[in-house]
C-alpha positions in Angstrom: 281.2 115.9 117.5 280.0 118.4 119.6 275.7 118.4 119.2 274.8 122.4 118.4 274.3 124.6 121.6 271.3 127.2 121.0 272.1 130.4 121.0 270.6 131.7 124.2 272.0 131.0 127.9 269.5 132.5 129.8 270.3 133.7 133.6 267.2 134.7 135.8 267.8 135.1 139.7 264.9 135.9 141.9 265.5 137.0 144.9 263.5 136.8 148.2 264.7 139.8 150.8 263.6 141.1 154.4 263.0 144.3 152.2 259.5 145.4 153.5 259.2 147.8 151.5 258.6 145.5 148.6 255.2 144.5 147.9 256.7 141.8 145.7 255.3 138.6 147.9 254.1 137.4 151.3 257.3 137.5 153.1 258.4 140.2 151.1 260.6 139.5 147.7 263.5 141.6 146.2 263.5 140.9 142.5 267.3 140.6 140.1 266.9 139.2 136.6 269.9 138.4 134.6 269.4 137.3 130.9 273.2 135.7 129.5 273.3 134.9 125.9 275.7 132.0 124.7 277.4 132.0 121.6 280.3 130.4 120.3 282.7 133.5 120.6 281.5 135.2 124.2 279.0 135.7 126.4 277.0 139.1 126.3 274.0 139.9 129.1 271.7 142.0 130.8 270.9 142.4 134.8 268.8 144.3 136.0 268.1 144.6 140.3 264.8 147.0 141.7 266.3 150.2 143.5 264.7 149.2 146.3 266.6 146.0 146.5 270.0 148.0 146.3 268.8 150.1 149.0 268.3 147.3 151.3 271.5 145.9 150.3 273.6 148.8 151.3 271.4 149.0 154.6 269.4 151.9 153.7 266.1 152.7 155.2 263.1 154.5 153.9 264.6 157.8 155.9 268.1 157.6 154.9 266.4 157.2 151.3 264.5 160.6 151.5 267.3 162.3 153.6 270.5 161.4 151.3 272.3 163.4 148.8 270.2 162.1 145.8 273.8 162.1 143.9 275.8 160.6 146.1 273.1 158.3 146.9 272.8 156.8 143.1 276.5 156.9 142.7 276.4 154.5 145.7 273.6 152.0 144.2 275.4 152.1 140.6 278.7 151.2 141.9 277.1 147.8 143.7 275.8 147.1 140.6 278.7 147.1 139.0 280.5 145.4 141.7 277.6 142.7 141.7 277.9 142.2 138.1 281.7 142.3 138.4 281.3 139.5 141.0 279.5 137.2 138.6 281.9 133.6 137.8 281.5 132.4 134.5 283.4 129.7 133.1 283.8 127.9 130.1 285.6 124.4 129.7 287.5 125.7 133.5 288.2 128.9 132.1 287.0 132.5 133.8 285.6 135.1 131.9 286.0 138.3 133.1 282.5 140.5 132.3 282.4 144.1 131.4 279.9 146.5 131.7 279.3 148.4 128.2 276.2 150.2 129.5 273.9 151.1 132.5 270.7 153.1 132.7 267.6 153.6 135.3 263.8 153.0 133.5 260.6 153.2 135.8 258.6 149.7 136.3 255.1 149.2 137.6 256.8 148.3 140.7 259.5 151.6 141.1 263.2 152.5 139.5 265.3 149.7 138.2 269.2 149.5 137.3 270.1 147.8 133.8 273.9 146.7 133.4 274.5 145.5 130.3 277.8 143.5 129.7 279.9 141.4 127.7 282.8 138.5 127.9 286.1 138.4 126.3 286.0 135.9 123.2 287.2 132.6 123.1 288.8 130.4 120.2 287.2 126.9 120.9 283.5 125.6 121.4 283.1 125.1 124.7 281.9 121.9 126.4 281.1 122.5 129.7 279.3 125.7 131.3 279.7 126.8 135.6 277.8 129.3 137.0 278.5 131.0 140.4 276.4 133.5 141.6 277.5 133.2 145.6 278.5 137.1 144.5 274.2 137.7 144.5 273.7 136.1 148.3 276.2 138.8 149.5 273.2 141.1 148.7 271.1 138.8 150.7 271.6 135.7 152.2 267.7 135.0 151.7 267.9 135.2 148.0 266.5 132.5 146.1 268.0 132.7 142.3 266.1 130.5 139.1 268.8 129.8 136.6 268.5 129.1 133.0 270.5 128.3 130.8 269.7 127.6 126.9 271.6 125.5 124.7 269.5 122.5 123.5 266.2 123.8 122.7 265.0 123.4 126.3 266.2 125.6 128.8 268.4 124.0 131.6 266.8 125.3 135.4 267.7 124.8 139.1 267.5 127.0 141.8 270.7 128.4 143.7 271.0 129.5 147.1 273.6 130.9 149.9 274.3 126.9 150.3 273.7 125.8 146.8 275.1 128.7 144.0 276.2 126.8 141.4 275.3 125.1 138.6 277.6 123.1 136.4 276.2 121.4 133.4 278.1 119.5 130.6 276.9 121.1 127.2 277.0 118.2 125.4 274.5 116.7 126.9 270.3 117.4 127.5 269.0 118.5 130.4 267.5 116.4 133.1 263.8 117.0 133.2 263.8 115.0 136.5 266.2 117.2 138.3 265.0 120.6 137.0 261.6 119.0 138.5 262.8 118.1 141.9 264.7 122.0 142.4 261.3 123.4 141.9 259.6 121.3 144.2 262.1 121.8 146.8 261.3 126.0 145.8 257.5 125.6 146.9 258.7 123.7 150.0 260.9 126.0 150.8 258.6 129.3 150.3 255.6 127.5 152.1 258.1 127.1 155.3 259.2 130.2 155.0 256.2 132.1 154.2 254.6 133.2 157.4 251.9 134.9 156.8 251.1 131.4 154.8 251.8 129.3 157.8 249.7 131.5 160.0 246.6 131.4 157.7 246.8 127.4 158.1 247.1 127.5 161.3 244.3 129.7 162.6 242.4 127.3 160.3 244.0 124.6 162.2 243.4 125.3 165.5 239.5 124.9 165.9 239.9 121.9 163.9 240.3 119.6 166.6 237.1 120.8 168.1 233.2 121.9 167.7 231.1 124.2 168.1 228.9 123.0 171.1 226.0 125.4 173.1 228.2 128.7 172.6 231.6 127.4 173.4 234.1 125.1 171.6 234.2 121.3 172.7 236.8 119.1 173.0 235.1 116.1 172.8 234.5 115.8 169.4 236.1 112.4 167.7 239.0 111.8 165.9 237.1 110.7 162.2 235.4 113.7 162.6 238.7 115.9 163.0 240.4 113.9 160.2 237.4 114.9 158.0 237.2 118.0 159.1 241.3 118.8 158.1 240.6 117.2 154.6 237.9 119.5 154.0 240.1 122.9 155.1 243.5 121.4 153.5 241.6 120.6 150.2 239.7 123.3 150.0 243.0 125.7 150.4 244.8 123.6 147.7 241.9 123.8 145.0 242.0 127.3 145.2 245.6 128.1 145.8 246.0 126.0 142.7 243.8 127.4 140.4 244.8 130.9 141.1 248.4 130.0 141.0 248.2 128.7 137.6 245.9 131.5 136.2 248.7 133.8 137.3 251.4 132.3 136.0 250.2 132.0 132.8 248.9 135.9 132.7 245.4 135.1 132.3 244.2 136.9 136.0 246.9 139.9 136.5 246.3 141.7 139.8 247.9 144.3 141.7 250.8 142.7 144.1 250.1 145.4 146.8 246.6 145.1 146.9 247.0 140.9 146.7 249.8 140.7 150.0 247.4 143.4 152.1 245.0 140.6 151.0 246.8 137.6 152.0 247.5 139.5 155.5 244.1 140.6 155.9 242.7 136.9 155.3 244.9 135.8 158.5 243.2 138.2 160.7 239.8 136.8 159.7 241.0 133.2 160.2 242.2 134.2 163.4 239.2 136.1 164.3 236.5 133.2 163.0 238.5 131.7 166.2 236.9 134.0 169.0 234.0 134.9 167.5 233.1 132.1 165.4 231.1 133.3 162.0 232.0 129.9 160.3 232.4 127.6 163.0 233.1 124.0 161.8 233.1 125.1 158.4 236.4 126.2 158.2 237.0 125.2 154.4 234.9 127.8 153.3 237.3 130.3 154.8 240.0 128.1 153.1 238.8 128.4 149.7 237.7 131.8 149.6 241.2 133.4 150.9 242.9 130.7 149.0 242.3 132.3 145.6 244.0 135.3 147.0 247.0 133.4 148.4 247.6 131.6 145.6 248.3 134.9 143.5 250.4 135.5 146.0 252.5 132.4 145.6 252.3 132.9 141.6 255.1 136.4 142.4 257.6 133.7 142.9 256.9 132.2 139.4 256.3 135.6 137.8 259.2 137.3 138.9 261.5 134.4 137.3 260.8 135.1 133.1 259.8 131.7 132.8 257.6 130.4 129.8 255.9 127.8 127.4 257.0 124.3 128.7 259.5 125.7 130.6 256.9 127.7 132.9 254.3 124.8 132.6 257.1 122.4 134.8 258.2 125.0 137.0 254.2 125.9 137.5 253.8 122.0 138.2 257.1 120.9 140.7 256.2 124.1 142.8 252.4 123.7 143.3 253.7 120.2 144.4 256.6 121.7 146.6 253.8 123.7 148.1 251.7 120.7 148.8 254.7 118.7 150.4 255.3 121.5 152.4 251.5 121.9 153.5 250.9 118.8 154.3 254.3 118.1 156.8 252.9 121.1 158.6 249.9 120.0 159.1 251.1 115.9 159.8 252.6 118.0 163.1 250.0 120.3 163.8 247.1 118.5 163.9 248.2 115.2 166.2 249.0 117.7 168.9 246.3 119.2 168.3 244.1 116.4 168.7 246.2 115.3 171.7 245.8 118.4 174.0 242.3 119.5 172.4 240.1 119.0 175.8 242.3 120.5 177.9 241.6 124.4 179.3 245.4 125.1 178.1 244.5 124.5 174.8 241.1 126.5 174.7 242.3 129.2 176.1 245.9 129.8 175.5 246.4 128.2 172.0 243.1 128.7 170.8 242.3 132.1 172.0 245.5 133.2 173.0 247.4 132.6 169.9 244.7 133.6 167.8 244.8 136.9 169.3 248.8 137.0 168.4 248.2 136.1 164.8 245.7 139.1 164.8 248.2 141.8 166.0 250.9 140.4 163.9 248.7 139.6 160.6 247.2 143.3 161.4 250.9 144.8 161.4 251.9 142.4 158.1 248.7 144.5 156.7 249.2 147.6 157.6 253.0 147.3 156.1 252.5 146.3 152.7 248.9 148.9 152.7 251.2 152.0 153.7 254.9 150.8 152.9 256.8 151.1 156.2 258.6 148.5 158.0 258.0 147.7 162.0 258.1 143.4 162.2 261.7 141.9 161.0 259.9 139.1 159.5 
């Protein structure tokens, strides 16, 4: 006997884009939501994808947005909605079923214009026992997209996250949900999005690369020892967790809300006082004050990727939990790489002057154009 599916299958991909004009996270996220409901005759569902994210799917810039037939132009985003949507595999026990769009309309959102589809599947006689999702359809859009997919049916929402290499998900009905594996797709999610996130990755690192030395009669020394570095590390790497971590959670959960443009300029402006703490040192040694203060900001940032998904109750507490780990993992590889070469070249004058001062001055030009994109919404860096 077949155990009783619930009667919501629910679909959210998230997307992460080169879209700069998005103000959606640190390296700039496009947002789709797709909310599929189960029942034992057909399938029936909503999608809905950001204007902005259709206009950087059909390789439309902010000029050719302002310049276009405004017509022509909309007729142009609808119809790759409906081809998206269109594009969708659903299947049921092997078979396909063919979606159709009843309705579509545009409503504002804190964040600009939206498209809703709304759309249904034929019916079908039996109870199914086995549910596939393809969304490879959604990485035409962009190959960068990362899509959370949920699917109800045993009081628990089933989770993974899809991707341009992964954008599946196959799942026997009759059966609960692995707990385990839901776990391990959001943990690979943080690790992926720390790696990824460059404006993240440049904020450790400017903390990362006075590390390795001290503060010593006006000038940084070398000589310093390797306990003390390790110490040192500890303090910055704990100090950016703790923070990250509480803010992270506090935003998931919707008890600190704040504005995601004002939060990325943040982010990028924190990296360009890291960097600069590097040539003229304010903090010196005590880099993990710097850490924990820009950490709180960072880890709203990292809470978009968790916010944008629809997630909640136990279902947002685990994906809250296996991506603050991911995030961790993903932290700490960097810095197991980092800071032995570090250490290794820290007395040399290449590393003073080049690393140290040279690349801090590169993070501050490229931190200071991340800031001034997200502030003024224009595009200039591809990343």
């Amino acid at each position: 006997m077949t155990p009783p599916m619930d009667p919501n299958a629910c679909v959210y991909p998230m997307t992460r884009s080169r879209w700069m004009g998005s103000v959606n996270s640190s390296a700039s996220h496009a947002t789709a939501a797709t909310n599929s409901t189960l029942t034992p005759t057909n399938v029936s569902g909503r999608w809905e994808i950001k204007l902005r994210d259709l206009q950087h799917a059909l390789g439309l810039d902010k000029t050719d947005t302002l310049t276009a037939n405004p017509q022509d132009l909309r007729l142009r985003q609808e119809a790759l909605g409906l081809d998206t949507v269109a594009g969708l595999v659903l299947r049921l026990d092997d078979k396909r079923l063919p979606l159709r769009v009843d309705d579509e309309q545009w409503e504002p959102r804190p964040d600009g214009e939206s498209l809703i589809l709304t759309f249904q599947s034929g019916p079908w006689l039996a109870r199914p026992s086995r549910f596939t999702f393809n969304g490879q359809i959604l990485f035409a859009l962009d190959p960068q997209m990362r899509c959370i997919m949920r699917l109800k049916y045993w009081g628990e929402p089933q989770q993974t996250v899809l991707s341009e290499s992964n954008p599946r998900l196959d799942i026997t009905l009759a059966a609960p949900p692995s707990k385990f594996q839901q776990l391990l797709a959001f943990i690979r999610e943080g690790i992926w999005h720390i790696w990824t996130g460059y404006d993240h990755i440049l904020f450790l690192i400017a903390l990362l690369l006075p590390a390795v030395l001290a503060w010593h009669q006006q000038h940084w020394d070398g000589t310093v020892k390797f306990r003390a570095v390790i110490i040192n590390v500890l303090k910055i790497v704990t100090a950016f967790t703790l923070a990250h971590s509480l803010t992270l959670a506090l935003a998931s959960l919707k008890i600190v809300v704040l504005p995601t443009r004002w939060v990325e300029s943040v982010i990028a402006g924190s990296v360009v006082i890291a960097a600069m703490n590097n040539l003229v040192p304010l903090f010196r040694e005590r880099g993990w004050i710097v850490a924990c203060g820009f950490g709180l900001i960072h880890g709203f940032g990292f809470a978009n990727v968790l916010n944008e998904a629809g997630l909640s109750g136990g279902s947002l507490v685990m994906a809250l939990i296996g991506f603050n780990v991911g995030v961790e993992i993903g932290q700490l590889a960097i810095v197991s790489v980092f800071v032995p070469l570090a250490y290794h070249f820290r007395q040399t004058t290449a590393y003073r002057t080049f690393a140290l001062r040279g690349g801090s001055v590169v993070v501050i030009a490229v931190a200071a154009i991340w800031m001034a994109e997200r502030m003024f919404d224009f595009k200039v860096l591809p990343f």
